[in-house]
Phi, psi and omega in degrees: 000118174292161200273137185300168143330148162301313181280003162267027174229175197284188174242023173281311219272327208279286170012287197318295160307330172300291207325129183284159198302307192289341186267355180265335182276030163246330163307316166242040195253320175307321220268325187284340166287316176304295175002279195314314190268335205267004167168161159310136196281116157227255194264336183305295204294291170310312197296344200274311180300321164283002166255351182284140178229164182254192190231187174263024191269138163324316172322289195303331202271343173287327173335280186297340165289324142334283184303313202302292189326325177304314186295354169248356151231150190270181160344288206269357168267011186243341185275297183316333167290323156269021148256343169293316179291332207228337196247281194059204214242352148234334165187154157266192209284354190247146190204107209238059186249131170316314187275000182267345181306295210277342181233325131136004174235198177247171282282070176276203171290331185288323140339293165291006139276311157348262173347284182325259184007292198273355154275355166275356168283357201086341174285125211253133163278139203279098179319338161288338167305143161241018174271141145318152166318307172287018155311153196261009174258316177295317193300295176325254195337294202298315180313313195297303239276313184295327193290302200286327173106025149337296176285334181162235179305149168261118181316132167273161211258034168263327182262352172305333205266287187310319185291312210263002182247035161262324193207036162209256173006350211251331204201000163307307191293353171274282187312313172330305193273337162298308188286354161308297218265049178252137202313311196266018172268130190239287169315288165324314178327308196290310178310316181282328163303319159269000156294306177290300189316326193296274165340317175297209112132265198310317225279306197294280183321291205291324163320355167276320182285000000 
């Protein structure tokens, strides 16, 4: 297929294309995490999750622990496993919001700082949510959107470094690492393994910018 015209591309596409290969595997390393967390897992998401292979970097070896789990469970034993985790029968056992991570109740100031934030970014809350803003799968989504250029412009990576140790960097890495050792996580476990390397990873890099 020959390459459309310039004018026939947005300026979301040339946007896109400016980005480097490496800040787009970060973008969707966020957006696939989001993924993971924004509902019971199903079959698109295992299936995706049992095609990844890793390196021998702590990162690459949470990879393979992933993948390998995804290929051993099906649907309905990963939505039971995130109501047990995320829903129960009066709350689960994972509470997986900035503000109860930073403050210990919901829907405190860091939601409303959030909020200021993502209307001076452009960010629109998705009318279909019954989640706060500060799910930690909405927080994921918004890092991929800035990195990638979702939202409008994709953020240099001194202001990407303010968004994420403002409403992310400070307490992901706690819930992650909740979610390893948590009693009904099987699936999840794996999930949370590759959240916290990942976050050390991001953790590392913006202490460099």
């Amino acid at each position: 297929m020959p390459p459309l015209p310039s004018s026939a591309i947005s300026e979301h596409d040339q946007a896109f294309a400016a980005v480097a290969a490496e800040d787009l595997l970060r973008a969707d390393v966020y957006r696939f995490l989001a993924r993971l967390l924004s509902g019971p897992v199903g079959t698109e998401e295992l299936t995706l999750g049992a095609g990844l292979e890793g390196d021998s970097s702590s990162f690459g070896q949470a990879i393979d622990g992933l993948a390998a789990i995804c290929r051993e469970t099906n649907p309905a034993e990963a939505a039971a496993e995130y109501q047990d985790l995320f829903i129960g029968l009066a709350r689960g056992e994972i509470l997986p919001y900035g503000s109860y991570y930073l403050t210990g109740f919901l829907h405190e100031k860091p939601l409303a700082r959030l909020r200021r934030d993502m209307e001076r970014l452009g960010i629109e809350r998705d009318p279909e949510a019954t989640e706060p803003e500060d799910h930690i799968a909405s927080l994921l989504e918004m890092m991929a959107g800035l990195i990638d250029g979702s939202f409008g412009e994709p953020l240099a990576l001194a202001e990407q470094k303010l968004f994420y140790e403002a409403h992310l960097g400070s307490w992901a890495r706690v819930m992650f690492r909740d979610l390893e050792k948590a009693a009904s996580a099987r699936l999840y476990a794996k999930v949370g393994a590759v959240g916290r390397a990942f976050i050390e990873i991001e953790n590392g890099a913006f202490r460099m910018v």
